[in-house]
MARTORKOL-153235 format. One record per residue: residue number from 0; x, y, z of N, C-alpha, C in turn; residue in one letter. Coordinates in steps of 0.1 Angstrom, whole numbers, padded with zeros to 4 digits, always signed. Last residue first. Layout:
! residues N
+-----+-------+-------+-------+-------+-------+-------+-------+-------+-------+------+
| seq |   n_x |   n_y |   n_z |  ca_x |  ca_y |  ca_z |   c_x |   c_y |   c_z | type |
+-----+-------+-------+-------+-------+-------+-------+-------+-------+-------+------+
| NUM |     X |     Y |     Z |     X |     Y |     Z |     X |     Y |     Z |    a |
...
+-----+-------+-------+-------+-------+-------+-------+-------+-------+-------+------+
! end
This chain:
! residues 115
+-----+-------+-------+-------+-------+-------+-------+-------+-------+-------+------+
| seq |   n_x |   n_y |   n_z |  ca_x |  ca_y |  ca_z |   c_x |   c_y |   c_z | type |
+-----+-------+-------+-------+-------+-------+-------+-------+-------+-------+------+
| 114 | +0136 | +0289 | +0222 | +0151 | +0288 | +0231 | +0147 | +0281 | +0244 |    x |
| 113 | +0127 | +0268 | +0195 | +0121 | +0279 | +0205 | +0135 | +0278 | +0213 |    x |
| 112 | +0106 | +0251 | +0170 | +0120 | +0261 | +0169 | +0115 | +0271 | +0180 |    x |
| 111 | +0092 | +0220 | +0163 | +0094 | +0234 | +0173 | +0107 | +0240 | +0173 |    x |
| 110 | +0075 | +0196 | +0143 | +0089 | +0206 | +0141 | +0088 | +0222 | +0151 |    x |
| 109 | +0067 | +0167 | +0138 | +0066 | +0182 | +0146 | +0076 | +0186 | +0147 |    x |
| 108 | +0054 | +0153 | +0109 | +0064 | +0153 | +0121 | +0067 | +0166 | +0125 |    x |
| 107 | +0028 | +0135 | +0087 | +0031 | +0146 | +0097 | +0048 | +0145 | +0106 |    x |
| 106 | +0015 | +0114 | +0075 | +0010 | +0118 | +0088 | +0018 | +0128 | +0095 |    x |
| 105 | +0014 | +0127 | +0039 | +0018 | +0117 | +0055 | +0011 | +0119 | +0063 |    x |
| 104 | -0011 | +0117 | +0012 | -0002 | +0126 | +0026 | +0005 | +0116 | +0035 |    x |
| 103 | -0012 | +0118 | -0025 | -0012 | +0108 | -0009 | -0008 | +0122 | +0002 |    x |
| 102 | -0030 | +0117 | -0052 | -0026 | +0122 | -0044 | -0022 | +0117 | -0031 |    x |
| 101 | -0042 | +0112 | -0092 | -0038 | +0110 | -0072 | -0032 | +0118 | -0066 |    x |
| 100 | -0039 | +0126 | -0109 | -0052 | +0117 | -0112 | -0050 | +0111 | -0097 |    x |
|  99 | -0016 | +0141 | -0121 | -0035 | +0152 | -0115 | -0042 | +0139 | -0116 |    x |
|  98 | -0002 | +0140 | -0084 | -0003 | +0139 | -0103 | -0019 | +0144 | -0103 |    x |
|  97 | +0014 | +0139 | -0056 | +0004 | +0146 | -0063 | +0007 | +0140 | -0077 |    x |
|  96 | +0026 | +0137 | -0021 | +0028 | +0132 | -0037 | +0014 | +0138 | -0044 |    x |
|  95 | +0034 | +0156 | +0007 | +0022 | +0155 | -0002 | +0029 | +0153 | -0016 |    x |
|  94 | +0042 | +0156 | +0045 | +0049 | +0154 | +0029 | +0037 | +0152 | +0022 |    x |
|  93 | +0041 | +0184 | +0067 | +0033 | +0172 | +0061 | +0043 | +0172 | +0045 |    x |
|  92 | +0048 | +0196 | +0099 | +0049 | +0189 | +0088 | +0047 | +0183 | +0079 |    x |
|  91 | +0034 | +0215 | +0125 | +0037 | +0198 | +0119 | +0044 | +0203 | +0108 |    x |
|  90 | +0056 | +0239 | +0135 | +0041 | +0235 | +0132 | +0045 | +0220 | +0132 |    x |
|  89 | +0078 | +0265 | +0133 | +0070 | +0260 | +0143 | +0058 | +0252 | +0138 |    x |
|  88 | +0081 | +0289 | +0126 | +0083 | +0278 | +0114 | +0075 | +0270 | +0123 |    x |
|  87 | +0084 | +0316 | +0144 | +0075 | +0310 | +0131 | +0072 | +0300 | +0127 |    x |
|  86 | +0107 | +0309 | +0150 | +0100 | +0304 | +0160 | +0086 | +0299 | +0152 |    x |
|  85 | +0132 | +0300 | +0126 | +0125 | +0309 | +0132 | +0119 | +0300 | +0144 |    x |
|  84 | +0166 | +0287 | +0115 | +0151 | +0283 | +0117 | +0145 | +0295 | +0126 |    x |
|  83 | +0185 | +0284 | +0095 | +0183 | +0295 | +0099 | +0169 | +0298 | +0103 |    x |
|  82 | +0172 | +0263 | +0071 | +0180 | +0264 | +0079 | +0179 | +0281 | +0081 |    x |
|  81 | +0159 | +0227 | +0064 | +0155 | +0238 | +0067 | +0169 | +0246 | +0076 |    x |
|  80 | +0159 | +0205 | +0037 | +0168 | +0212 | +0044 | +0160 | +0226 | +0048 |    x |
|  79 | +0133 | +0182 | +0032 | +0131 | +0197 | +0034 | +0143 | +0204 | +0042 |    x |
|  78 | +0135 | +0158 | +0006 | +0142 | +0158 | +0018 | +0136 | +0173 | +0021 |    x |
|  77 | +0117 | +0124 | -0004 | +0117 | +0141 | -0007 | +0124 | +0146 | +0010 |    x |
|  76 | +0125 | +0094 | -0018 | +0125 | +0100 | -0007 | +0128 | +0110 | -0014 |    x |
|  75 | +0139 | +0069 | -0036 | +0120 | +0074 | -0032 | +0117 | +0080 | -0022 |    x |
|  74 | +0163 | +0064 | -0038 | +0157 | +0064 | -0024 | +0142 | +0067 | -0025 |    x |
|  73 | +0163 | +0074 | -0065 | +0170 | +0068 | -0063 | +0162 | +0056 | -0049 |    x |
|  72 | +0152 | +0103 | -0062 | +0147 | +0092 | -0072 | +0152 | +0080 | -0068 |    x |
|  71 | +0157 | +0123 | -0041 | +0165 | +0116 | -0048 | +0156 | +0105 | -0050 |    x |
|  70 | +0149 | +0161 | -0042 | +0142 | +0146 | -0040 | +0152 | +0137 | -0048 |    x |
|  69 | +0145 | +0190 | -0018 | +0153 | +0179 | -0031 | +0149 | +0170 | -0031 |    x |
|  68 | +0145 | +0226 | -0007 | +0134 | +0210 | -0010 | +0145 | +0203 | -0025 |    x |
|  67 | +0152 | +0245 | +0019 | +0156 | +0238 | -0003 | +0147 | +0221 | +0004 |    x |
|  66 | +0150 | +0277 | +0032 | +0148 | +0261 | +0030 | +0156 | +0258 | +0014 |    x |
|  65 | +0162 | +0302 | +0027 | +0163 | +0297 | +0045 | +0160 | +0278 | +0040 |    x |
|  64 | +0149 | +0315 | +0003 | +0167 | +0313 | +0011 | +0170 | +0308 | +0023 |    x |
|  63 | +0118 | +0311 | +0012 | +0127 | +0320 | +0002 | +0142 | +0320 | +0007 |    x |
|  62 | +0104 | +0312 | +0033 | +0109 | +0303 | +0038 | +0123 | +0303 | +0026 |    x |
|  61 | +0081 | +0335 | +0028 | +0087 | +0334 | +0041 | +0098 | +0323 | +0042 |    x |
|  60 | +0074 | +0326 | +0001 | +0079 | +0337 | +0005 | +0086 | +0341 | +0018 |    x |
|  59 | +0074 | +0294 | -0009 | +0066 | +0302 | -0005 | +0077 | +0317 | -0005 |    x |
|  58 | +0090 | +0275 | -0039 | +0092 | +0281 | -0026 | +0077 | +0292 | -0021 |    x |
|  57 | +0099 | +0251 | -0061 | +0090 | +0260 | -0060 | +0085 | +0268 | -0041 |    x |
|  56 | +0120 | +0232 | -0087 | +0113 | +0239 | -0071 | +0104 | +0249 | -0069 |    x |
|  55 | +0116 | +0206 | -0108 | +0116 | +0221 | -0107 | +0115 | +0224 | -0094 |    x |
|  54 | +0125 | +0181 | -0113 | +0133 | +0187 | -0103 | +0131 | +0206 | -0107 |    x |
|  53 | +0104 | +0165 | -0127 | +0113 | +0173 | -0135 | +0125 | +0180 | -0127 |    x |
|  52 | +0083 | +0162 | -0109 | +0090 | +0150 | -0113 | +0102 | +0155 | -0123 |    x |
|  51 | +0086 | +0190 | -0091 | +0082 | +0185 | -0097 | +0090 | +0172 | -0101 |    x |
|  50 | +0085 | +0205 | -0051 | +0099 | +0200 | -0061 | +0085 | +0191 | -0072 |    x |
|  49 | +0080 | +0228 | -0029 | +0073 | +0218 | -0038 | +0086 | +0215 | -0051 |    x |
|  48 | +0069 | +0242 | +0003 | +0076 | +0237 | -0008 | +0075 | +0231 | -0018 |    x |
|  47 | +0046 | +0249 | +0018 | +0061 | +0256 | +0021 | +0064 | +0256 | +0007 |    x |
|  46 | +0008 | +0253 | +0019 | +0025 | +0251 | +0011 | +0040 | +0258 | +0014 |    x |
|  45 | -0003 | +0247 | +0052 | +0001 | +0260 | +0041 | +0007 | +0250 | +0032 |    x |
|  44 | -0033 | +0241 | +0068 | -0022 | +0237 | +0060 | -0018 | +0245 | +0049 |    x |
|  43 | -0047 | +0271 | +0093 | -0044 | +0257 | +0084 | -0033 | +0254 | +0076 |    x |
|  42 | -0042 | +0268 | +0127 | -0040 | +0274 | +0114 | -0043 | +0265 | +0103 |    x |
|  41 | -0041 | +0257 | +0151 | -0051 | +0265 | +0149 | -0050 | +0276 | +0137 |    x |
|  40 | -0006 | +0253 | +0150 | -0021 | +0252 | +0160 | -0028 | +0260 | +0154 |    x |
|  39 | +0006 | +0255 | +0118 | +0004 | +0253 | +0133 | -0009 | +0255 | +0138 |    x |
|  38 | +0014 | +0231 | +0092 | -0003 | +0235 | +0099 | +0003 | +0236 | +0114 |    x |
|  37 | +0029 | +0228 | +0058 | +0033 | +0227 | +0075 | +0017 | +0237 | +0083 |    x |
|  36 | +0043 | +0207 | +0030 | +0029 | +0216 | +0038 | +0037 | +0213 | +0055 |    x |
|  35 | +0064 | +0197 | +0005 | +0057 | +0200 | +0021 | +0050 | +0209 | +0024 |    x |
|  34 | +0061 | +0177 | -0023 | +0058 | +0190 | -0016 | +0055 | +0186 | -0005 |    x |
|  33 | +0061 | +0165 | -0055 | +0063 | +0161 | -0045 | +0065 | +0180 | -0032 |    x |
|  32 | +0050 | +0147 | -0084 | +0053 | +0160 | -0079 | +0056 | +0156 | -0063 |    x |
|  31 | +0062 | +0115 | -0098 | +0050 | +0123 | -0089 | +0056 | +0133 | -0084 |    x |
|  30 | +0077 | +0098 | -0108 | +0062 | +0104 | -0113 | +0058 | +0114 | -0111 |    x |
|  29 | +0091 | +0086 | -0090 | +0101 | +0096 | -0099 | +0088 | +0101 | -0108 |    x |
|  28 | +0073 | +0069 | -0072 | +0076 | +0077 | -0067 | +0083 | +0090 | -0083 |    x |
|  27 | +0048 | +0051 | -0081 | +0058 | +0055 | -0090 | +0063 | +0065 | -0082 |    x |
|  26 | +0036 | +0035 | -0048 | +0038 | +0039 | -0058 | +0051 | +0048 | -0072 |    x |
|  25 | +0050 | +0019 | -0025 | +0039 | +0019 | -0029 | +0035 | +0025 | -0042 |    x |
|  24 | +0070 | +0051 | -0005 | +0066 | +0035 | -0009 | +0051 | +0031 | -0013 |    x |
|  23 | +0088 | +0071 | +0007 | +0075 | +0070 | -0002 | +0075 | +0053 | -0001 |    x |
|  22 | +0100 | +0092 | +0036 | +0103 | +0080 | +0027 | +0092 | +0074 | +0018 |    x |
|  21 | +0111 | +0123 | +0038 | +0099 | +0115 | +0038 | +0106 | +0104 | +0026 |    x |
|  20 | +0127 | +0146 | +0058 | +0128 | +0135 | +0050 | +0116 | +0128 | +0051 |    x |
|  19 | +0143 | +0174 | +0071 | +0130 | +0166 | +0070 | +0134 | +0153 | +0063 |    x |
|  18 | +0168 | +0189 | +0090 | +0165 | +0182 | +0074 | +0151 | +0169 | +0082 |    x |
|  17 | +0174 | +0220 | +0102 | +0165 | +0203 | +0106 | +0165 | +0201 | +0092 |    x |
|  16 | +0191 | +0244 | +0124 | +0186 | +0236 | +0112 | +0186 | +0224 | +0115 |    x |
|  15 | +0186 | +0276 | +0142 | +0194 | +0260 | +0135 | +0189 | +0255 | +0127 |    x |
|  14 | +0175 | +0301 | +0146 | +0189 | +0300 | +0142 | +0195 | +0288 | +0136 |    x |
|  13 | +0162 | +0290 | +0183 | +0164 | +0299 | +0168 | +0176 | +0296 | +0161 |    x |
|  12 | +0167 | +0257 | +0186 | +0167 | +0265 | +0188 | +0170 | +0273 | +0176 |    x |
|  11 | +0142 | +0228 | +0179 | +0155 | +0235 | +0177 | +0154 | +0246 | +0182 |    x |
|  10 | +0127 | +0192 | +0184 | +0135 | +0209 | +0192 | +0147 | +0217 | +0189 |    x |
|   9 | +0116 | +0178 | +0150 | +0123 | +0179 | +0165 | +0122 | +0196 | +0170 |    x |
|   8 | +0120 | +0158 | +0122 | +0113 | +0168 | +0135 | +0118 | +0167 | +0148 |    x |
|   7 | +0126 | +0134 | +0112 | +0135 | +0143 | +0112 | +0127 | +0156 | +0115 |    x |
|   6 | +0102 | +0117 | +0087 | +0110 | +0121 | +0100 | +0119 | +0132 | +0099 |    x |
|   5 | +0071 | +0108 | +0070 | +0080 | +0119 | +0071 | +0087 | +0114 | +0087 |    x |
|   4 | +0062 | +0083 | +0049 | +0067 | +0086 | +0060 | +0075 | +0094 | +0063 |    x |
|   3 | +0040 | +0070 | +0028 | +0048 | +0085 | +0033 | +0050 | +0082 | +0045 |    x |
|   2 | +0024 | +0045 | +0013 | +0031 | +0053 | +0022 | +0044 | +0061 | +0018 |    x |
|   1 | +0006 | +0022 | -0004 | +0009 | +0035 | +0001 | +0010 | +0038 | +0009 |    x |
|   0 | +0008 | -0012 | +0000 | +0000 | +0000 | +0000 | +0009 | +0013 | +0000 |    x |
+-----+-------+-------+-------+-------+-------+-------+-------+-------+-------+------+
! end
C-alpha cells in the first residue's frame, strides 16, 4: 500500500537547522510532484515547498533562502533542508505526492523552533 513517512522533526533553537525526509513507498515515486505543507495550531495547512517530477522547485515567501526542497529518485525520498530556523516555522509537517489523477499525505512530524 501507500506510504509517506515523514521524519527528522524535533526541538531547535532559533537560528538551527532540521533536514526533513519522507520516505514513499507503494507507488511510481520519480512520477510524482512532491511537496511539504506545514499546519500550526489553529492554522491551516500552508504550502512551504514543492519539487516536480522534473526537479523544478518552488518556494513560499517566508521560507525564500532559508529552505531547499530535493528529491532523490534513487531512495523514493523528498528531503526539506530547513536552515536559519525561526519560532514562526514551528508547526507539523506534512509530505504531499500529487499527479493530476492521485494524491497521498503523510501523517506529519513536529517541528518546534524555540530557546
Amino acid at each position: 500500500q501507500v506510504q509517506l513517512v515523514e521524519s527528522g522533526g524535533g526541538l531547535v533553537q532559533p537560528g538551527g537547522s532540521l533536514r526533513l525526509s519522507c520516505a514513499a513507498s507503494g507507488f511510481t515515486f520519480s512520477s510524482y510532484a512532491m511537496s511539504w505543507y506545514r499546519q500550526a495550531p489553529g492554522e491551516q495547512r500552508d504550502l512551504v515547498a514543492a519539487i516536480t517530477s522534473q526537479f523544478n522547485t518552488q518556494y513560499v515567501d517566508p521560507v525564500k533562502g532559508r529552505f531547499t526542497i530535493f528529491r532523490d529518485n534513487q531512495r523514493n525520498t523528498v528531503y526539506l533542508q530547513m536552515n536559519s530556523l525561526k519560532p514562526e516555522d514551528t508547526a507539523v509537517y506534512y509530505c504531499y505526492a500529487y499527479t493530476v489523477s492521485s494524491d497521498y499525505w503523510g501523517q506529519g512530524t513536529q517541528v518546534t523552533v524555540s530557546a
